[in-house]
C-alpha positions as CSV (number, residue, x, y, z in Angstrom):
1,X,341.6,250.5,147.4
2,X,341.0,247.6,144.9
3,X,338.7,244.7,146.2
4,X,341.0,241.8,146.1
5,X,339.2,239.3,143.7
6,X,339.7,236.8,145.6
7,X,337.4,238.7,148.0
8,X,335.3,239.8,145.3
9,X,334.8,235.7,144.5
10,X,334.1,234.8,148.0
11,X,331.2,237.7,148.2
12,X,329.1,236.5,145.0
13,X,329.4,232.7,146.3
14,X,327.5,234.5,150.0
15,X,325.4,235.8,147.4
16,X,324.4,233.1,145.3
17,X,324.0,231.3,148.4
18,X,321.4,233.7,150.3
19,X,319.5,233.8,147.0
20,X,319.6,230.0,146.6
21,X,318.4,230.2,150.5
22,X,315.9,232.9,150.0
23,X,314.6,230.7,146.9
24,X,314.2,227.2,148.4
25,X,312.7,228.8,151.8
26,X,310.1,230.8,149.8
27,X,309.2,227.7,147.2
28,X,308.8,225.9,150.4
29,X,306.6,228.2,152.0
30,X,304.5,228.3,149.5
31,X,304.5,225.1,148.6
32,X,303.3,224.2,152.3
33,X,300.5,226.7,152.4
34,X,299.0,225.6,149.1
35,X,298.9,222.0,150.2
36,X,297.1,223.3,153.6
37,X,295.0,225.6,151.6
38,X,293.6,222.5,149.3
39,X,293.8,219.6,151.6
40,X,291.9,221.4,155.2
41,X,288.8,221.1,153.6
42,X,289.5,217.3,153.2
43,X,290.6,216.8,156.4
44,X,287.5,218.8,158.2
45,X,285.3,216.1,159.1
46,X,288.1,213.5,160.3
47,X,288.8,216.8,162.9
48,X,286.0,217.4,163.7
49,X,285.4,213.7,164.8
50,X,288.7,213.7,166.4
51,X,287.8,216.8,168.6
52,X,283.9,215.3,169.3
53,X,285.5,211.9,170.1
54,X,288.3,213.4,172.4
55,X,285.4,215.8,174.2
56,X,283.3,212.5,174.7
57,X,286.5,210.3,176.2
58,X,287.1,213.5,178.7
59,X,283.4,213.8,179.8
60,X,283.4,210.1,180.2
61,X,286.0,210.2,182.3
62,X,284.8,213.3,184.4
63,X,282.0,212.0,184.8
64,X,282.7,208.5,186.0
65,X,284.6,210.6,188.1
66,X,281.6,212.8,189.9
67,X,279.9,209.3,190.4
68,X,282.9,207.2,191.6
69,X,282.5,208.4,195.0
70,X,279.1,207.9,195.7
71,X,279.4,204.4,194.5
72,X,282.7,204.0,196.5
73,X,281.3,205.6,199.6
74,X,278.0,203.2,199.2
75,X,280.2,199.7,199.0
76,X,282.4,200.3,201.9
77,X,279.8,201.6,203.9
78,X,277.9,198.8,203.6
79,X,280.6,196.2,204.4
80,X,281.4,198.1,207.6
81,X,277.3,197.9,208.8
82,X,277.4,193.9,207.5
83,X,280.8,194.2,209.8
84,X,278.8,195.6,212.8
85,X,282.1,198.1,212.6
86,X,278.7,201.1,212.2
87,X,276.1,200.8,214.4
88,X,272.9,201.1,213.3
89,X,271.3,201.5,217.1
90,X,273.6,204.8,217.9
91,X,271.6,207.7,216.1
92,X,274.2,210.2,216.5
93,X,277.3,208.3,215.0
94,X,275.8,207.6,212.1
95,X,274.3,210.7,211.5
96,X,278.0,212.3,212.0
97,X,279.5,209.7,209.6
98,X,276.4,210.6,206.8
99,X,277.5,214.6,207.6
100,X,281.2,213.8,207.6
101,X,280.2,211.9,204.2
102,X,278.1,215.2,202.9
103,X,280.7,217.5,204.0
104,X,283.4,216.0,201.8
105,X,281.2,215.2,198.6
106,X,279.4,217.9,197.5
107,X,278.1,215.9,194.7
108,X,275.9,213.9,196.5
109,X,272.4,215.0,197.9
110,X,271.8,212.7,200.8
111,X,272.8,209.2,202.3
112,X,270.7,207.1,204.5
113,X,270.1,203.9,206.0
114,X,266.4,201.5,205.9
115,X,266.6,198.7,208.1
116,X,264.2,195.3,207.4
117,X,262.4,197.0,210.8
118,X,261.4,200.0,209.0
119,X,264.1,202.0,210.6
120,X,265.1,204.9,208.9
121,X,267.9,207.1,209.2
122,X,268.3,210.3,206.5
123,X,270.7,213.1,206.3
124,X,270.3,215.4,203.3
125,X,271.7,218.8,202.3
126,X,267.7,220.3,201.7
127,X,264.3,219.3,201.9
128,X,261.0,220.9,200.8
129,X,260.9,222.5,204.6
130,X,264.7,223.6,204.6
131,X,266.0,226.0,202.0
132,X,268.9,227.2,203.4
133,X,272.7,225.9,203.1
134,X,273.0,223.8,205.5
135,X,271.4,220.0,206.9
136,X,268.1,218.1,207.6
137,X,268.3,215.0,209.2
138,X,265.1,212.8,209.5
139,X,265.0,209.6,211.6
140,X,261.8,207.3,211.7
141,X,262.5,204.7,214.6
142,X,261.4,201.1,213.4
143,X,259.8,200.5,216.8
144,X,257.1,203.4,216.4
145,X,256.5,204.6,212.7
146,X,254.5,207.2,211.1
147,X,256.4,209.6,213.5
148,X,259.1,210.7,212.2
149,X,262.3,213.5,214.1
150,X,263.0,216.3,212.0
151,X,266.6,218.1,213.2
152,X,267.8,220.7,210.9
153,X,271.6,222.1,211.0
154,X,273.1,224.8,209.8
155,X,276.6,225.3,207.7
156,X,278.5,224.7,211.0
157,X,276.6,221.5,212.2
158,X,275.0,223.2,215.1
159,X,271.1,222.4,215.5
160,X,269.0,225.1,214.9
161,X,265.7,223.3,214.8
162,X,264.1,220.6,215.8
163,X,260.4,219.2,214.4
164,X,258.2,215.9,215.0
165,X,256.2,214.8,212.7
166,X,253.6,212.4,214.4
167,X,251.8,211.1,210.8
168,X,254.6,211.1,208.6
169,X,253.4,208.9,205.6
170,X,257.1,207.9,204.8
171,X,258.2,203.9,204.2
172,X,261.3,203.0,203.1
173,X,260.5,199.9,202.2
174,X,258.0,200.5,199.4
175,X,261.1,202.9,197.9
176,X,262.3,201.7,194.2
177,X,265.9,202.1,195.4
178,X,265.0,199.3,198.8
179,X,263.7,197.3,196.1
180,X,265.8,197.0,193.7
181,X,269.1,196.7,195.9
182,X,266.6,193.7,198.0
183,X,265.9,192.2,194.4
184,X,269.5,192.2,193.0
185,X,271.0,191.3,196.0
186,X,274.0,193.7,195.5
187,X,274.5,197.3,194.5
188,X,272.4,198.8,192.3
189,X,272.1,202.2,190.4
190,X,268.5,204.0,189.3
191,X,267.1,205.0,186.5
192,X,266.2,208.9,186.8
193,X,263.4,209.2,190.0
194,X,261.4,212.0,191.8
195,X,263.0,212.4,195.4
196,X,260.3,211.9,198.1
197,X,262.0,214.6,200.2
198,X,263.0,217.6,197.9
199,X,260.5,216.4,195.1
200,X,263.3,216.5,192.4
201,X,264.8,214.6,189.6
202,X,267.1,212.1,190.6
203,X,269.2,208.8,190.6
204,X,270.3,206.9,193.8
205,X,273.0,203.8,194.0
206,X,272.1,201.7,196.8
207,X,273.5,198.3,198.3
208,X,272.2,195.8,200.9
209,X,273.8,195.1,204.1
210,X,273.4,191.8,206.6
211,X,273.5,190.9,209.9
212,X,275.7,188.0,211.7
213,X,274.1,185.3,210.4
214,X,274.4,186.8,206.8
215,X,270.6,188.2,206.6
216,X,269.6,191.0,205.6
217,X,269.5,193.2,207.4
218,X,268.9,197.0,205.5
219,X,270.0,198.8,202.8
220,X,272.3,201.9,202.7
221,X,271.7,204.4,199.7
222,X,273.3,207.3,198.2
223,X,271.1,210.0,196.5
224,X,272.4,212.8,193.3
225,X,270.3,215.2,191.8
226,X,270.3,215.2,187.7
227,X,270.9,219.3,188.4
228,X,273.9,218.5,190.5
229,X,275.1,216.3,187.9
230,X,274.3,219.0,184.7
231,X,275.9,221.5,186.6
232,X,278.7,219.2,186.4
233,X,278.6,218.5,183.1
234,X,277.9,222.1,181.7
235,X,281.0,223.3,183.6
236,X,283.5,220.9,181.9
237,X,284.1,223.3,179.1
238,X,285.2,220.6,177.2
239,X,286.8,222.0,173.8
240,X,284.9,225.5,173.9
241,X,281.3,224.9,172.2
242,X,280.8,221.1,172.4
243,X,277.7,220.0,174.6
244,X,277.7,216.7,176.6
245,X,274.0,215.1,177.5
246,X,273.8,212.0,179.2
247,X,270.3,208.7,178.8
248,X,269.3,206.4,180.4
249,X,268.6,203.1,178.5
250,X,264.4,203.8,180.0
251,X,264.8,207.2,177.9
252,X,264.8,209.5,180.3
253,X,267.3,212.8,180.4
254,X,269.9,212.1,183.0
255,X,272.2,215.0,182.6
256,X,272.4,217.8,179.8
257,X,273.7,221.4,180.2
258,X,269.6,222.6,180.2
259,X,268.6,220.8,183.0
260,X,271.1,222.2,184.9
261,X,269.1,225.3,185.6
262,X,265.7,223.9,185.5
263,X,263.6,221.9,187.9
264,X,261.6,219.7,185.9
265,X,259.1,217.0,186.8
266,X,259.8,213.3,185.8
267,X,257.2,213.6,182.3
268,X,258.9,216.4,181.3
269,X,262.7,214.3,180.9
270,X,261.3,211.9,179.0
271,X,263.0,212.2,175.8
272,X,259.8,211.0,173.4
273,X,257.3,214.1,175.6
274,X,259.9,216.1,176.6
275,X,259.4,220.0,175.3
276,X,261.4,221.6,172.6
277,X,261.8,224.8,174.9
278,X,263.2,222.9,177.4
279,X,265.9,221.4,175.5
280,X,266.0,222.6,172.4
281,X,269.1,221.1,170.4
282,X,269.7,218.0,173.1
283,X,266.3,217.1,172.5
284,X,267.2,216.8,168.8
285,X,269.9,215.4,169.0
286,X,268.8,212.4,171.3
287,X,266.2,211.9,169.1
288,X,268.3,211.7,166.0
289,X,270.6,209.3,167.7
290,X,267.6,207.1,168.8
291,X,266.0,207.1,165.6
292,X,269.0,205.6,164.3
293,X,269.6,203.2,167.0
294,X,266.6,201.5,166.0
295,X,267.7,200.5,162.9
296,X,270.5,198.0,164.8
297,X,273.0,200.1,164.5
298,X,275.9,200.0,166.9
299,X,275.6,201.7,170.3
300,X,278.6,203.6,169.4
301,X,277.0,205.9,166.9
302,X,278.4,209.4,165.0
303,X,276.5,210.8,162.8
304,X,275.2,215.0,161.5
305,X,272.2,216.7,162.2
306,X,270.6,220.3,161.2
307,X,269.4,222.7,164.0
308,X,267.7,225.9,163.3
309,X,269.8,226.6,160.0
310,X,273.4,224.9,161.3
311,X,274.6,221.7,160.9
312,X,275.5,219.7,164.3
313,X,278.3,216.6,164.7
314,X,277.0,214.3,167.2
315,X,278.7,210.6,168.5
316,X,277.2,208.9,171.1
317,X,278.8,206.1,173.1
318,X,277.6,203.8,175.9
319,X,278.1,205.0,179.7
320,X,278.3,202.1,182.0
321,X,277.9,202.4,185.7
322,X,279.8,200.2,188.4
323,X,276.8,197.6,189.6
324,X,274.2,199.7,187.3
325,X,272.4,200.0,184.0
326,X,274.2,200.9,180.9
327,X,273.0,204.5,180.2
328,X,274.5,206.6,176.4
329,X,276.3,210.1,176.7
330,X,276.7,212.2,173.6
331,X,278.8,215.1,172.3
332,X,277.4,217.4,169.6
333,X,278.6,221.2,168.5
334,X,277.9,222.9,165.3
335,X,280.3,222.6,162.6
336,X,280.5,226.2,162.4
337,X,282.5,225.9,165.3
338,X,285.2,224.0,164.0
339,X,285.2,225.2,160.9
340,X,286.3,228.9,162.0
341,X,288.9,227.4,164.0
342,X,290.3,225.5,161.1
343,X,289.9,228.5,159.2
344,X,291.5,230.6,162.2
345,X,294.3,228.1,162.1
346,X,294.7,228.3,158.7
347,X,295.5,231.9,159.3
348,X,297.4,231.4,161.8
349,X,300.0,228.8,159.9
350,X,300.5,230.9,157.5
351,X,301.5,233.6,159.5
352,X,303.5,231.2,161.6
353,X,304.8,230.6,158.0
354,X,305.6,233.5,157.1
355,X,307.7,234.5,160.4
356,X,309.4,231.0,159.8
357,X,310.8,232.2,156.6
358,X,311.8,235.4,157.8
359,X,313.6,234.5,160.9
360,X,315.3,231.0,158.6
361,X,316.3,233.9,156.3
362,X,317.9,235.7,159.3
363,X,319.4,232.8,160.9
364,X,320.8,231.9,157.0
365,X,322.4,234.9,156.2
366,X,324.2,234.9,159.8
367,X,325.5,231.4,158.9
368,X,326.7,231.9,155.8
369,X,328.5,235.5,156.3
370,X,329.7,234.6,159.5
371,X,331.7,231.3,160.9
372,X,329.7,228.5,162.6
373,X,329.4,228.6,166.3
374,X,330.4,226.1,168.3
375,X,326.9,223.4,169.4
376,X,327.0,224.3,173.0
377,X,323.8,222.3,173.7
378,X,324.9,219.3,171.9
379,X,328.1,219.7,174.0
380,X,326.5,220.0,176.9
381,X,324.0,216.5,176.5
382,X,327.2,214.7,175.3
383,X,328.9,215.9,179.0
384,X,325.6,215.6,181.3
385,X,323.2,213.3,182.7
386,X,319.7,213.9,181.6
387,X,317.7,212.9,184.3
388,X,320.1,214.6,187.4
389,X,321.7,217.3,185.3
390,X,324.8,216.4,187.0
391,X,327.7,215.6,185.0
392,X,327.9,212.2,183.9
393,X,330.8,209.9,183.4
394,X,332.1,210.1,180.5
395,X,332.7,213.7,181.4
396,X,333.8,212.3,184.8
397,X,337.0,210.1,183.1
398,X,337.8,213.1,181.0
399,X,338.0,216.0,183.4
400,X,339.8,213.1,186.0
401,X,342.3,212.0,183.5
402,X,342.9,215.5,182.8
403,X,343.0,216.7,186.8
404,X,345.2,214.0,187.8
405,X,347.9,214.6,184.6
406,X,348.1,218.1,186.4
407,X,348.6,217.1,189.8
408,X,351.4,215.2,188.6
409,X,353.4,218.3,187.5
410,X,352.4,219.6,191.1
411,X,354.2,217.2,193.9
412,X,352.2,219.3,196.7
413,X,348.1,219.3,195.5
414,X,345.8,216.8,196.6
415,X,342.3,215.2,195.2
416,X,340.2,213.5,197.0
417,X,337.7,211.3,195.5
418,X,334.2,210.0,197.2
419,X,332.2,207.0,195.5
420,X,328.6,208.0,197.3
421,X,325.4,205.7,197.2
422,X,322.3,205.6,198.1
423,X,321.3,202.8,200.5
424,X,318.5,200.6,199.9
425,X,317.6,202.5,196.5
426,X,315.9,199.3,195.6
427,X,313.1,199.0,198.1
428,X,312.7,202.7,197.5
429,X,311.7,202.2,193.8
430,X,309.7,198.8,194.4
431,X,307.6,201.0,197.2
432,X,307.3,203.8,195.5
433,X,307.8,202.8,191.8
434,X,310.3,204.0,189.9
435,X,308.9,207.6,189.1
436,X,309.2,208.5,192.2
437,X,312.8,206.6,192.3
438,X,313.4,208.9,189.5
439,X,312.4,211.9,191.7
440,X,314.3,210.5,194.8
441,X,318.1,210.6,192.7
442,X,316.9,214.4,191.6
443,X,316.4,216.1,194.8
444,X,319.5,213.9,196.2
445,X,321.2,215.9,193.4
446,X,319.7,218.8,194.3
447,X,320.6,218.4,197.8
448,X,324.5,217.6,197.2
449,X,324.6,220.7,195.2
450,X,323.7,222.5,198.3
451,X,325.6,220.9,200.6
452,X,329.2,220.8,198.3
453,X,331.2,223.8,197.2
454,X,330.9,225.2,193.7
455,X,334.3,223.8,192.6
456,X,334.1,220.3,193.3
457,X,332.8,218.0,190.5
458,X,329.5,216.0,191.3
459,X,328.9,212.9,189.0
460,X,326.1,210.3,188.7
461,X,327.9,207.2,187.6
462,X,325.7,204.7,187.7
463,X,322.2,204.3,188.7
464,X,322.4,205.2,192.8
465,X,326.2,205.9,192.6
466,X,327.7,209.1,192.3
467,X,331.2,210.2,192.4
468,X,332.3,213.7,193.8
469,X,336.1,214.9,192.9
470,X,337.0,217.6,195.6
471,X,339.9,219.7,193.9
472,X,342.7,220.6,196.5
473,X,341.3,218.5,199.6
474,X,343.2,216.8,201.7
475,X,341.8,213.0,202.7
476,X,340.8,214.5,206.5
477,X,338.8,217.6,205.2
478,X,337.0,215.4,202.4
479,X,336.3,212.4,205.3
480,X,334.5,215.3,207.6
481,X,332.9,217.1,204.2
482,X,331.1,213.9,203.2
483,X,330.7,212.8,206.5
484,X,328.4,216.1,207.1
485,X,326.6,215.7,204.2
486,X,325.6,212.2,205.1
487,X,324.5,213.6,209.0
488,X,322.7,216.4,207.5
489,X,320.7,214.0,204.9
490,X,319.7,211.6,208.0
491,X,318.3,214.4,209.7
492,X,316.5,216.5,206.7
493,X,314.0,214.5,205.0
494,X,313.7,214.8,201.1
495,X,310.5,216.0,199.6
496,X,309.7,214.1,197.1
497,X,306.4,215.0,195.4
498,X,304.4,215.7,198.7
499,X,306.6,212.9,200.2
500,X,308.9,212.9,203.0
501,X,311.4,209.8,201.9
502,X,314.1,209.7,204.4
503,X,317.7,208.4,202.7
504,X,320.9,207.6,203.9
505,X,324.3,206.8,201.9
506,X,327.4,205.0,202.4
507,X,330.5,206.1,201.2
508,X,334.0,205.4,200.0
509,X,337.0,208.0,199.8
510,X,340.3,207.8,198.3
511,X,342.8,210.5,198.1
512,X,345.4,211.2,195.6
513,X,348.4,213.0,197.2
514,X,352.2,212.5,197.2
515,X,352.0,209.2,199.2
516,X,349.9,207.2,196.4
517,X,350.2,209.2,192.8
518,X,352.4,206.7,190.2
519,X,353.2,207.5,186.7
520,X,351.5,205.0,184.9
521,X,348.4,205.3,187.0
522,X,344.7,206.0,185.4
523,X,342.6,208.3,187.5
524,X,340.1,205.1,187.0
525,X,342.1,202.8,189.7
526,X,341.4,205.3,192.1
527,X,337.6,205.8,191.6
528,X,338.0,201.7,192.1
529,X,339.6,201.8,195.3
530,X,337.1,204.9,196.7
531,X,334.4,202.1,194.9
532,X,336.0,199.3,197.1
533,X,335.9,201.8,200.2
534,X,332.3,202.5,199.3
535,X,331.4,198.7,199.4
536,X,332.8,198.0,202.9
537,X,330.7,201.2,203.9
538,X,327.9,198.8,202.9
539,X,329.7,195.7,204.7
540,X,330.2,197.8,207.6
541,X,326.2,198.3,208.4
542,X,325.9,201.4,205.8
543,X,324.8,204.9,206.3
544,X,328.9,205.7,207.0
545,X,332.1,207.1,205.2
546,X,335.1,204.9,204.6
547,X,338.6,206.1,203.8
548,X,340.8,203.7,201.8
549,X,343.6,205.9,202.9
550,X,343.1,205.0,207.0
551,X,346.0,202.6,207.6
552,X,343.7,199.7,209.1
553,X,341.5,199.9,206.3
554,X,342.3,196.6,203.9
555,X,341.3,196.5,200.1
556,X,340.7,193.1,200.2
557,X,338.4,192.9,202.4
558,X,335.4,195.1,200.5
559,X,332.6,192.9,199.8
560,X,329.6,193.0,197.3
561,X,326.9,194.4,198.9
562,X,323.9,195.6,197.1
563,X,322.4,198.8,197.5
């Protein structure tokens, strides 16, 4: 049979049309990769500073993190001793509080309490007599020192053993932490120290405390191990090979991914003596930031370095405690690094690329030999809400105007319509804030979904209000349907992001049947009287269902009440 020519026309415009297709997705292709290709190399150092920069902000904020709650911990435990609310006479409360304190903070090392007296009162996790997991607690009573009580605890609390120490040399007073806290008058943070205890590296932040008559009265301090605080640091991960070191501004190694499996005396973290095999590339790197430092440069410092062979990018920014000295934490990696991943994603665009071109060339030559198909998704934003994913109301007049045009034809159906909405909304977003307000109208949307029949139509309208069309419902059905939905909501809670937030509703109902449908009517008026209904609900006390179809309810007498 002879190919009609119309046919034959319609057939080399498809053509000409996937080779004009096949043509401007290829130049662009190409065009893309050869911009990539020539420009990466460009762009490589502003990446590679992005990347450092980003690993330093996260460290930063990790770390600040570690440390918050030794300095929160510190604060309010000295307001509640300056309060009297801890009692510094009762042994065995505050060495449950200092336990409780250890139990939930692995970070920190140990807490204790000097007293002007000499009191002391120390609960640590280990001490050079006490290597297993578990507690030592040393008290040294300010009424008889040099003897000092040794109790020693195990993973479950329990005492397993007891020791008294009748010439302990110990005086808290002389300690750089009681000094310093005495001195400043507040809290305080300190430099890197050796622990008198477990004779390791460390920093303690410390605060004074006072008596009644606003003396001092002791000082409360808060001990963390530089290996505690490596350990943390090394395990961040923070984008694959980048290292994080932390200074303090006396040049000491506070933190640094080597230390955290070394125990090293004080000398040996100076930065200026500290050993090459020890720290190898932080070592450098510390050095080449203070170098330049000197030269009044800003604090906040990026630079390059060269390591065995390999070129490092370092930045260095300041790292300032709560109450304490202004120490410097760095990020460095090799270049290498990022240079394999740039590569690697280089790669990996192009390949991306490549499958882009083929599947637009698959997606074209459906298009253009076959007829468009209808944009369901855009359809389906136009006709829903985005937050709920309930229909919304534009959707709602539509499928009304539509429903009610029907039930004219049919003298014997009934709709029933229910204005619902939530009461005191308001105070729930100003107590919560409105993300979890947000959260609140989802699972209430969730929960009518539930609770209603597949058929009916649920709407938000507006804000807290929804609407709810109930196809082929008498007024009495739809009164008890709603009616049971509001019961069951009193009694069941929403969870609401680990929240319980307990709602109630009031609501208005108006039913279109053969006693109110008029020709000229818009399916609107009634959603205004059900809206009417819903507002004496509010009048009426809320948390209730009114019917504007009940002969003693009066229009007239709905009032504004907000929600």
């Amino acid at each position: 049979m002879a190919i009609d020519p119309n046919e034959k026309k319609a057939q080399s415009v498809r053509r000409a049309l996937v080779l004009l297709l096949v043509g401007l997705q290829l130049a662009t292709v190409l065009l893309i990769l050869f911009i990539t290709h020539f420009s990466s190399s460009r762009d490589i150092n502003e990446q590679i500073s992005i990347l450092i920069q980003n690993a330093l902000n996260e460290s930063k904020e990790h770390t600040q993190g570690f440390l918050e709650p030794a300095y929160r911990i510190t604060q309010s435990s000295s307001e509640l001793l300056t309060k009297n609310i801890i009692d510094v006479t009762d042994n065995q409360k505050i060495e449950a509080y200092f336990l409780s304190q250890l139990e939930n903070n692995p970070e920190m090392t140990g807490i204790y309490i000097a007293s002007v007296e000499g009191g002391f009162h120390f609960v640590t996790r280990d001490s050079r007599q006490f290597e297993q997991k578990g507690y030592m607690t040393k008290i040294i009573d300010a009424q008889d020192p040099g003897k000092a009580s040794f109790f020693f605890r195990d993973e479950s609390l329990s005492v397993i053993e007891t020791h008294l120490d009748q010439a302990d040399q110990y005086k808290a007073l002389d300690r750089l932490w009681y000094k310093q806290a005495v001195a400043q008058d507040g809290l305080i943070w300190t430099e890197p120290y050796i622990f008198y205890t477990s004779n390791k590296p460390g920093i303690t932040v410390a605060s004074p405390y006072y008596n009644a008559s606003k003396k001092l009265a002791g000082v409360i301090g808060i001990d963390i191990e530089l290996t505690s605080l490596s350990m943390f640091l090394a395990k961040l991960k923070v984008y694959g090979s980048i290292s994080v070191s932390m200074v303090s501004g006396s040049g000491n190694f506070v933190a640094t991914p080597s230390l955290s499996s070394k125990s090293l005396a004080l000398e040996s973290l100076d930065v200026a003596s500290a050993s090459e095999k020890d720290f190898t590339v932080e070592k450098k790197a510390v050095n080449h930031f203070l170098q330049h430092s000197e030269q009044d440069l800003p604090t906040s410092f990026s630079s390059k370095f060269v390591h065995e062979g390999s070129n490092y990018a370092i930045r260095y920014e300041p790292f300032l405690l709560k109450g304490g000295p202004e120490w410097v934490i760095g990020a460095y990696a090799p270049q290498n690094t990022f240079l394999s991943k740039i590569r690697a994603g280089e790669t990996r665009n192009t390949m991306i690329a490549l499958g882009i071109l083929i599947l637009s060339l698959l997606v074209g030559w459906v298009l253009i030999t076959k007829a468009w198909r209808p944009f369901e998704h855009f359809f389906h934003d136009v006709i829903t809400d985005q937050l709920t994913g309930l229909f919304n109301r534009r959707f709602l007049e539509n499928v009304g105007s539509r429903m009610y045009i029907r039930l004219l034809r049919d003298q014997h159906e009934a709709i029933s319509i229910a204005v619902i909405d939530l009461d005191f909304f308001r105070k729930t977003n100003l107590e919560f804030g409105n993300t979890i307000g947000n959260h609140v109208l989802i699972a209430f949307a969730d929960f009518m979904k539930k609770m209603l029949r597949p058929e009916d139509i649920i709407t938000r309208y507006s804000g807290d209000t929804f609407v709810v069309i109930f196809p082929g419902m008498e007024n009495e059905r739809a009164i008890k349907v709603v009616d049971r939905m509001r019961k069951q909501l009193d009694a069941w809670p929403l969870s609401v992001d680990d929240l319980l937030v307990r709602l109630s509703f009031s609501a208005g109902i108006e039913t279109i049947d053969e006693n109110n449908r008029v020709e000229d009517a818009a399916f609107s008026d009634f959603i205004d009287v059900a809206m009417r209904a819903m507002k004496t609900a509010k009048a009426n006390g809320r948390d209730c269902v009114v019917s504007a179809n009940e002969k003693d309810y009066q229009l007239e007498g709905a009032e504004e009440v907000l929600s």
